[in-house]
Jmol script that loads the backbone (N, CA, C; Angstrom):
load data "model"
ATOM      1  N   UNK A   1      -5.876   4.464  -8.555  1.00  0.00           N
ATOM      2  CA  UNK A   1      -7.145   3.778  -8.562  1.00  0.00           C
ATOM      3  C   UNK A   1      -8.281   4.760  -8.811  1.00  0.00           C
ATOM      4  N   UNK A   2      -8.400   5.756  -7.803  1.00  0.00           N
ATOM      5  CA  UNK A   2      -9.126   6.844  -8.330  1.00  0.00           C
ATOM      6  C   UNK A   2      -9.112   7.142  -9.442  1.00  0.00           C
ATOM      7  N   UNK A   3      -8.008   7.237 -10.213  1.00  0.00           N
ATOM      8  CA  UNK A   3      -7.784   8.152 -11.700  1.00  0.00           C
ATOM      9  C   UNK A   3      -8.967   7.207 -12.865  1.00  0.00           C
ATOM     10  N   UNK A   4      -8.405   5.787 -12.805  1.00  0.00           N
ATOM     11  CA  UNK A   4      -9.076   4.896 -13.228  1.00  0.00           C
ATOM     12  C   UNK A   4     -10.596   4.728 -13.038  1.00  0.00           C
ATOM     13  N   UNK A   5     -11.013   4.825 -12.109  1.00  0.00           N
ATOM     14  CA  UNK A   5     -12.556   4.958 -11.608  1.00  0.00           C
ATOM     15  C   UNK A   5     -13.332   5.641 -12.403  1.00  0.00           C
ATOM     16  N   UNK A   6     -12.665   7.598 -11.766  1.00  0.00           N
ATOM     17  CA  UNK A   6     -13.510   8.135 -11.862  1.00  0.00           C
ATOM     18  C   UNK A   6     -13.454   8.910 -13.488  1.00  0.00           C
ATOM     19  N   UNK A   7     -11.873   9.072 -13.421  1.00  0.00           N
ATOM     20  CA  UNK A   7     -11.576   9.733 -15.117  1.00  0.00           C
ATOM     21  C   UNK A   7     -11.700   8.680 -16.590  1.00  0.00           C
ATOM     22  N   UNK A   8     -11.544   7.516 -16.470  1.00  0.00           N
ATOM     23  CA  UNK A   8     -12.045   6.237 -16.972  1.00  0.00           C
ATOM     24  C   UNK A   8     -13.302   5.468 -16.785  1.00  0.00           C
ATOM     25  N   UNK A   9     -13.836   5.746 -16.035  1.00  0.00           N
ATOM     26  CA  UNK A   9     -15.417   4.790 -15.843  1.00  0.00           C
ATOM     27  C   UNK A   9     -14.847   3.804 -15.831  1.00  0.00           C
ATOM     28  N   UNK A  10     -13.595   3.074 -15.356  1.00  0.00           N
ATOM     29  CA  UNK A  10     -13.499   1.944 -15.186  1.00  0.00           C
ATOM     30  C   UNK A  10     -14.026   1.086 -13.851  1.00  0.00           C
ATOM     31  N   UNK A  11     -14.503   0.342 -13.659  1.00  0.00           N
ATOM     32  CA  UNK A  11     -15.114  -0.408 -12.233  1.00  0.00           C
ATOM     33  C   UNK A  11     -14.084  -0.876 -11.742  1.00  0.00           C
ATOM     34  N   UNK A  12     -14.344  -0.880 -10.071  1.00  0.00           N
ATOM     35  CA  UNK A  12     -13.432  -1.060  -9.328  1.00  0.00           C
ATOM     36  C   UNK A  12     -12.588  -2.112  -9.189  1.00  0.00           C
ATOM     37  N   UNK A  13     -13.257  -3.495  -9.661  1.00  0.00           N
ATOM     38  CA  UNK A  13     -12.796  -4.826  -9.893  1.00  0.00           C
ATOM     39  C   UNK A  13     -11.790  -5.064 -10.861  1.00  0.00           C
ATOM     40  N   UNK A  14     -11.751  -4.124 -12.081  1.00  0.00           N
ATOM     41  CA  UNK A  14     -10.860  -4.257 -13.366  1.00  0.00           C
ATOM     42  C   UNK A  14      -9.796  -2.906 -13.034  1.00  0.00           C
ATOM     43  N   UNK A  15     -10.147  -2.091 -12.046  1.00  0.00           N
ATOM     44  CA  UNK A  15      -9.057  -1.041 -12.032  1.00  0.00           C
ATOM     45  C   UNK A  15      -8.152  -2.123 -10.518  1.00  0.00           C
ATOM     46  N   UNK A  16      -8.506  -2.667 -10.397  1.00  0.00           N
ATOM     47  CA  UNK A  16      -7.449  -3.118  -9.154  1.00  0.00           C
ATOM     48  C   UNK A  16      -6.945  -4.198  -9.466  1.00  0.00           C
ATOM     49  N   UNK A  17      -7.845  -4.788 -10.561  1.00  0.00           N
ATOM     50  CA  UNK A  17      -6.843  -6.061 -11.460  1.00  0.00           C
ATOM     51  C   UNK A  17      -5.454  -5.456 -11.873  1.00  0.00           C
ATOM     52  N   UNK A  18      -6.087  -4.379 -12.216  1.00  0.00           N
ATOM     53  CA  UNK A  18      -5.243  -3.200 -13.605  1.00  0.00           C
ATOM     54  C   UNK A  18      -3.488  -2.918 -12.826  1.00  0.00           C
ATOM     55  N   UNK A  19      -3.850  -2.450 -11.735  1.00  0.00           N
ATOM     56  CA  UNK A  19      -2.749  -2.735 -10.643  1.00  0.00           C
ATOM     57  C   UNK A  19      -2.051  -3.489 -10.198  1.00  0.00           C
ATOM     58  N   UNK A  20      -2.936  -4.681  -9.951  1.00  0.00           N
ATOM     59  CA  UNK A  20      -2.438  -5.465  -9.524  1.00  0.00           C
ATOM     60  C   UNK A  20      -2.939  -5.449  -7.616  1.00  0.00           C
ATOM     61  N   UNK A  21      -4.015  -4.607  -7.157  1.00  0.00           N
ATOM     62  CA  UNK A  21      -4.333  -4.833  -5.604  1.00  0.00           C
ATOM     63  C   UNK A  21      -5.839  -5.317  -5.641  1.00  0.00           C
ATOM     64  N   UNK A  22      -5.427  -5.803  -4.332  1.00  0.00           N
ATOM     65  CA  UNK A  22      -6.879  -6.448  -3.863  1.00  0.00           C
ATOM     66  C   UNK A  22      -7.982  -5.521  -3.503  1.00  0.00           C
ATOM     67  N   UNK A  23      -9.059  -5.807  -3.583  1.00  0.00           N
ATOM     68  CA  UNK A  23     -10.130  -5.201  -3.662  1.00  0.00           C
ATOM     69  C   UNK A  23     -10.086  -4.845  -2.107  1.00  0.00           C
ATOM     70  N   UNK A  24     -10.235  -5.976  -0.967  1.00  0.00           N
ATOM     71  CA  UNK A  24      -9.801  -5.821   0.308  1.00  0.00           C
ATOM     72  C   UNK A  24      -8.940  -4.615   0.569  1.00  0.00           C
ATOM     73  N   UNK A  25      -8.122  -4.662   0.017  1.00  0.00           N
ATOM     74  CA  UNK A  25      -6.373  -3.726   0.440  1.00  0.00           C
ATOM     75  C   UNK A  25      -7.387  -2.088   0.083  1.00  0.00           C
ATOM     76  N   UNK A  26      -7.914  -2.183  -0.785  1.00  0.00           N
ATOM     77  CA  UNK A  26      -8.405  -1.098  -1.469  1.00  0.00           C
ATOM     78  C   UNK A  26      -9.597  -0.501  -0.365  1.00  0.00           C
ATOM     79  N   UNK A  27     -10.310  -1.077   0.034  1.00  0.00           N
ATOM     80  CA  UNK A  27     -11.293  -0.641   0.850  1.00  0.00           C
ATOM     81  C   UNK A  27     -10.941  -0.753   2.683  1.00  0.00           C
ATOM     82  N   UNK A  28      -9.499  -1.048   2.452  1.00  0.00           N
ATOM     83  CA  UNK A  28      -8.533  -1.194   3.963  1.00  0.00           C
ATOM     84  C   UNK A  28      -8.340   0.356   4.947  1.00  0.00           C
ATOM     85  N   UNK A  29      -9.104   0.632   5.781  1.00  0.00           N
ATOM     86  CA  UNK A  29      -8.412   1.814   6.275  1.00  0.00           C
ATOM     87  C   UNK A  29      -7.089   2.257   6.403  1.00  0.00           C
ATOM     88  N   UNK A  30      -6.279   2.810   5.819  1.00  0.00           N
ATOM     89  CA  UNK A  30      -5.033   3.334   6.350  1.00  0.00           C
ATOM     90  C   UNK A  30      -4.660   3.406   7.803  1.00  0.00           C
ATOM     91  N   UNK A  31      -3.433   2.743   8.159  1.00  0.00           N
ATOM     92  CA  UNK A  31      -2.880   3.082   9.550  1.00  0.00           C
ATOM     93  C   UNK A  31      -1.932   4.349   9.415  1.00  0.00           C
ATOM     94  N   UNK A  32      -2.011   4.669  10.750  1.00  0.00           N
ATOM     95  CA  UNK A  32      -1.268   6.138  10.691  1.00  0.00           C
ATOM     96  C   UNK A  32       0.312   5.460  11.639  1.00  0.00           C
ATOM     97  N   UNK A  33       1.298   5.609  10.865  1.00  0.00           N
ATOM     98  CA  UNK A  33       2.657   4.701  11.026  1.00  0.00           C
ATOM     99  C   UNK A  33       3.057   5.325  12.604  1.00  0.00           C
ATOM    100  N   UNK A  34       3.043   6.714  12.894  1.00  0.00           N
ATOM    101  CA  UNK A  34       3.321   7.272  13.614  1.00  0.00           C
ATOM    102  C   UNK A  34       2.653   6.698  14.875  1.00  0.00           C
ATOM    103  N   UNK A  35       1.098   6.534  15.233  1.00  0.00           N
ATOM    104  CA  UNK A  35       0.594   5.330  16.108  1.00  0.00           C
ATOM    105  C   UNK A  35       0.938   4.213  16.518  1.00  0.00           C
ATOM    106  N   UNK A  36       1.198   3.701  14.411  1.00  0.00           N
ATOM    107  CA  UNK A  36       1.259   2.107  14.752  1.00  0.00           C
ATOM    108  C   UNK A  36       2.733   1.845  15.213  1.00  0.00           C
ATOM    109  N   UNK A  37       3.834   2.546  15.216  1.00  0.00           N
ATOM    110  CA  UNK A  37       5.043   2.473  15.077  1.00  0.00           C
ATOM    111  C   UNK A  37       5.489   3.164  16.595  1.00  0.00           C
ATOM    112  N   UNK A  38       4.845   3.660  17.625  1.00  0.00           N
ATOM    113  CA  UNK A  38       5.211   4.609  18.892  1.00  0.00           C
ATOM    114  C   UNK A  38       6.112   4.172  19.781  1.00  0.00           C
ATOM    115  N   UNK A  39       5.580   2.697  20.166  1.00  0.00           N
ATOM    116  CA  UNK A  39       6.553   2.277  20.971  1.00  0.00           C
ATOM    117  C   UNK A  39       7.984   1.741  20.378  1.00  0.00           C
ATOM    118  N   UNK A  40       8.451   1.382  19.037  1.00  0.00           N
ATOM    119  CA  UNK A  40       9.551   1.556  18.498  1.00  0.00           C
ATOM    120  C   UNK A  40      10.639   3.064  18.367  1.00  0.00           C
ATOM    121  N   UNK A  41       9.350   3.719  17.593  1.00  0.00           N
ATOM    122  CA  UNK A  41       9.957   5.455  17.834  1.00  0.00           C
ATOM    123  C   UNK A  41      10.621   5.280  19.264  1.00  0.00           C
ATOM    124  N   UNK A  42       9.666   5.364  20.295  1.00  0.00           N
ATOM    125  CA  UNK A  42      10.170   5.529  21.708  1.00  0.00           C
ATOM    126  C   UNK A  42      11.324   4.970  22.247  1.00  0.00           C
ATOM    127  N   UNK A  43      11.237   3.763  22.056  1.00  0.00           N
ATOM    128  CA  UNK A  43      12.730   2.615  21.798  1.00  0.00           C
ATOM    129  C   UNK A  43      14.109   3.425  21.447  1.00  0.00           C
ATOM    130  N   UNK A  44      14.078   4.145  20.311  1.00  0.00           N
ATOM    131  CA  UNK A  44      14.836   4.308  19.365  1.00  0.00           C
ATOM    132  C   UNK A  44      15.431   5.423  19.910  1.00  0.00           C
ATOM    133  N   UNK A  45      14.678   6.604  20.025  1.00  0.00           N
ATOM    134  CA  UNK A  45      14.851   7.824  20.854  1.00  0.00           C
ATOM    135  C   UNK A  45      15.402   7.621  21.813  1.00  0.00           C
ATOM    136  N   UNK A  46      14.995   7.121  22.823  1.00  0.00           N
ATOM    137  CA  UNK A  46      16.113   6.702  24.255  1.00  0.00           C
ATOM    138  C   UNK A  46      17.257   6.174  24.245  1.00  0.00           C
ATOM    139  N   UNK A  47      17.261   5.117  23.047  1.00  0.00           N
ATOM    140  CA  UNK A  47      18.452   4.381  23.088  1.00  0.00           C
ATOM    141  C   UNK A  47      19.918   5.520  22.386  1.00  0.00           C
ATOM    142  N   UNK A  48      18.988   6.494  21.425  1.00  0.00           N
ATOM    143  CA  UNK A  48      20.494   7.595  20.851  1.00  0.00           C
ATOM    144  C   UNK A  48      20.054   8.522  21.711  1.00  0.00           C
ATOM    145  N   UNK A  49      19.639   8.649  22.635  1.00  0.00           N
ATOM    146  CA  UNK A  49      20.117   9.707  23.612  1.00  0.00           C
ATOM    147  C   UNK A  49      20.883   9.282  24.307  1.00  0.00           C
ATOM    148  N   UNK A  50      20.366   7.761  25.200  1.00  0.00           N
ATOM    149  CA  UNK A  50      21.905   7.428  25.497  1.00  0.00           C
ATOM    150  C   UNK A  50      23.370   6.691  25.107  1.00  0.00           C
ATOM    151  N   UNK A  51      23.211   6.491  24.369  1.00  0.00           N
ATOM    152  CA  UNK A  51      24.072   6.212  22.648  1.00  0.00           C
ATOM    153  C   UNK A  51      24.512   7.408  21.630  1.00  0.00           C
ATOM    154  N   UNK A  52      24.411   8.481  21.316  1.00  0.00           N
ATOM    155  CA  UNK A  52      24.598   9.412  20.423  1.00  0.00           C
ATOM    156  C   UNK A  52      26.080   9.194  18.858  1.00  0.00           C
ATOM    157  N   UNK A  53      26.529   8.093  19.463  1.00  0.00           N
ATOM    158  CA  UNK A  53      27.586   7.582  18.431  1.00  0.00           C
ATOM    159  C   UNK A  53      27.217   6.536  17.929  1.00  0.00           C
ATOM    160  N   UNK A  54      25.777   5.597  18.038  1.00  0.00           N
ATOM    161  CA  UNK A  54      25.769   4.421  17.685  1.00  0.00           C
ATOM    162  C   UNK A  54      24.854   4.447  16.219  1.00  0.00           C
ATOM    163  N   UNK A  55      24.828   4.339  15.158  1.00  0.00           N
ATOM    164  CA  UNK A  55      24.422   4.406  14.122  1.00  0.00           C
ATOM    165  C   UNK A  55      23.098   3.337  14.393  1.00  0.00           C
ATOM    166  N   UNK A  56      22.518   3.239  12.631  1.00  0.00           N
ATOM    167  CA  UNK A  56      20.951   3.042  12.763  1.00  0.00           C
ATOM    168  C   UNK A  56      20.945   1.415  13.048  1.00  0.00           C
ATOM    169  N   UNK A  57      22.138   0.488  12.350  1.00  0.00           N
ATOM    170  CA  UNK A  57      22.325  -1.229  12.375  1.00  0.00           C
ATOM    171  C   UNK A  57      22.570  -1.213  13.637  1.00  0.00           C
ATOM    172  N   UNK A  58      23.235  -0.652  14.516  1.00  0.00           N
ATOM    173  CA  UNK A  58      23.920  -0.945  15.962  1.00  0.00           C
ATOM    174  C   UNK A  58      22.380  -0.873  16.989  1.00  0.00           C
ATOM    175  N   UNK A  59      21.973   0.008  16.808  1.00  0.00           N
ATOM    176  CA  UNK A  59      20.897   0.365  17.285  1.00  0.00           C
ATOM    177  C   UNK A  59      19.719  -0.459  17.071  1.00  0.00           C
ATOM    178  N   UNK A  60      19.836  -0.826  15.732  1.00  0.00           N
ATOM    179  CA  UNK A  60      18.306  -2.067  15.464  1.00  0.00           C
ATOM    180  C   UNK A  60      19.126  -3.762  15.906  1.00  0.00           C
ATOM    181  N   UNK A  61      20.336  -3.721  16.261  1.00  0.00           N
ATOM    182  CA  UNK A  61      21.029  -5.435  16.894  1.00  0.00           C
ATOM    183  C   UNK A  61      20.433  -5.134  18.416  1.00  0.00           C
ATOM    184  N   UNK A  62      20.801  -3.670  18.710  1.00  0.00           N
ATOM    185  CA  UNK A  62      20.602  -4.059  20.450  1.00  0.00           C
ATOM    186  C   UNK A  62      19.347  -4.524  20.316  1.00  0.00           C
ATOM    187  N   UNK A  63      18.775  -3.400  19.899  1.00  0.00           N
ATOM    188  CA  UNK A  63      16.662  -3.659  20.113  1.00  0.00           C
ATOM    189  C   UNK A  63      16.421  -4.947  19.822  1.00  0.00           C
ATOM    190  N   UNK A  64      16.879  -5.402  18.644  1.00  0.00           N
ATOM    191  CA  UNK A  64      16.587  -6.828  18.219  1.00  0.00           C
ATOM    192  C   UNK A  64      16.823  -8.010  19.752  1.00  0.00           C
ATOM    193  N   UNK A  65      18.048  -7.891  19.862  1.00  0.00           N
ATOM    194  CA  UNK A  65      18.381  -8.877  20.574  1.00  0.00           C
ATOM    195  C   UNK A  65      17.315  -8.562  21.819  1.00  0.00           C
ATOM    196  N   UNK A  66      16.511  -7.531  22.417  1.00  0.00           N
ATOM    197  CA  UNK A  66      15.792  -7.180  23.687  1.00  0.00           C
ATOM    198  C   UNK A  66      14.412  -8.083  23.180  1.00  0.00           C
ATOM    199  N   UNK A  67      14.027  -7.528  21.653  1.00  0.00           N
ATOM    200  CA  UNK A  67      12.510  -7.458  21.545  1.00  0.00           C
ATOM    201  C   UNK A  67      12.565  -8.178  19.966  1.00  0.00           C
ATOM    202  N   UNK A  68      12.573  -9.683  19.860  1.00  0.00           N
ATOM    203  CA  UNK A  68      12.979 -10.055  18.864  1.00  0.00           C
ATOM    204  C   UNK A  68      11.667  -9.838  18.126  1.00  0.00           C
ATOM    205  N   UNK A  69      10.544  -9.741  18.273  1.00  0.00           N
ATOM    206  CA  UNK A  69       9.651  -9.797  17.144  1.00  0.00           C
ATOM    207  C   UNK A  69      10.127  -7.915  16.339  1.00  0.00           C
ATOM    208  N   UNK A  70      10.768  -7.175  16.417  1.00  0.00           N
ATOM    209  CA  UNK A  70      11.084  -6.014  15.792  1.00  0.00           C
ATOM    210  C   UNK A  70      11.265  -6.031  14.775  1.00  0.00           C
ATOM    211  N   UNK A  71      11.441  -5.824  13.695  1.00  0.00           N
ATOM    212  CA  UNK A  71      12.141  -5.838  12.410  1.00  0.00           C
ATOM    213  C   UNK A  71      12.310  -4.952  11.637  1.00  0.00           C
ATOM    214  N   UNK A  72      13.463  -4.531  11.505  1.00  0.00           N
ATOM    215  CA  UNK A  72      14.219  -3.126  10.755  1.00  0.00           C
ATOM    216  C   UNK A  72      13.844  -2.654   9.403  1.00  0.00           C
ATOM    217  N   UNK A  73      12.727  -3.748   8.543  1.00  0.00           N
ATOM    218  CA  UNK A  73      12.391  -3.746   7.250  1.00  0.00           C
ATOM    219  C   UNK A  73      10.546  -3.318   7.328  1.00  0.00           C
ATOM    220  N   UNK A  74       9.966  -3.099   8.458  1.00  0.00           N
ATOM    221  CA  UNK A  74       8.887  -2.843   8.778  1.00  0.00           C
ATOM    222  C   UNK A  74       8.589  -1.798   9.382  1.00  0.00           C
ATOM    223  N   UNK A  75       9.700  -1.394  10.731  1.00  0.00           N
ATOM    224  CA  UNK A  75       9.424  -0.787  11.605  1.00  0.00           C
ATOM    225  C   UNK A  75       8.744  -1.109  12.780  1.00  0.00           C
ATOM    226  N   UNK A  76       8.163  -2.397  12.779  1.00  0.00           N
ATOM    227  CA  UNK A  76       6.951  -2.537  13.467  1.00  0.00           C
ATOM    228  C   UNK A  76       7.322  -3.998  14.053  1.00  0.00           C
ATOM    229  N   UNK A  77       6.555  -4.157  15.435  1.00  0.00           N
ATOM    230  CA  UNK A  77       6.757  -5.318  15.719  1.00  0.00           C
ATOM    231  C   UNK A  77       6.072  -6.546  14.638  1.00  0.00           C
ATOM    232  N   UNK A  78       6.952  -7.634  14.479  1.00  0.00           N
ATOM    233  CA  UNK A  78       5.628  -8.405  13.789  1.00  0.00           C
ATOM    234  C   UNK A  78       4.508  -9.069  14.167  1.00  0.00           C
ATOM    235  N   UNK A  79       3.465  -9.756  13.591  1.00  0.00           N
ATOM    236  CA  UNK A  79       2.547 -10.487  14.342  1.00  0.00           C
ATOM    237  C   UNK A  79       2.215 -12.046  14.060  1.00  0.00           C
ATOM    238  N   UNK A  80       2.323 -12.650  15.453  1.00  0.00           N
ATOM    239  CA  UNK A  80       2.881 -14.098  14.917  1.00  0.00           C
ATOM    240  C   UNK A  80       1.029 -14.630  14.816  1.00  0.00           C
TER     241      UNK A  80
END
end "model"
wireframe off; spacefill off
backbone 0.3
color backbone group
């Protein structure tokens, strides 16, 4: 988007068409995953410490079945 902007003089409205993102998404602060994601990390960590043989699917069924909003394709709890 930058490249487009500033090395193109293109405006911001036709460089995010150009993409294909929203103008919104574009002016969206970044989350820092490591924050948004802590109490999963934390989850995860405890469970292969006390687990050390249980791989990454075994590990995202238990959690699942505890804390169903989780989801293994996000990382993150979801939000209903």
């Amino acid at each position: 988007m930058r490249y487009l902007v500033e090395v193109h003089a293109r405006p911001l409205r036709r460089s995010c068409d150009c993409v294909g993102l929203s103008r919104a998404a574009w002016y969206w602060p970044p989350l820092d995953w490591t924050v948004r994601d802590a109490e999963l990390i934390a989850a995860l960590a405890g469970l292969v410490e006390d687990h050390p043989g249980w791989g990454f699917w075994k590990c995202c069924k238990f959690l699942r079945r505890r804390r169903s909003e989780w989801n293994h394709k996000s990382e993150s709890p979801r939000v209903s």
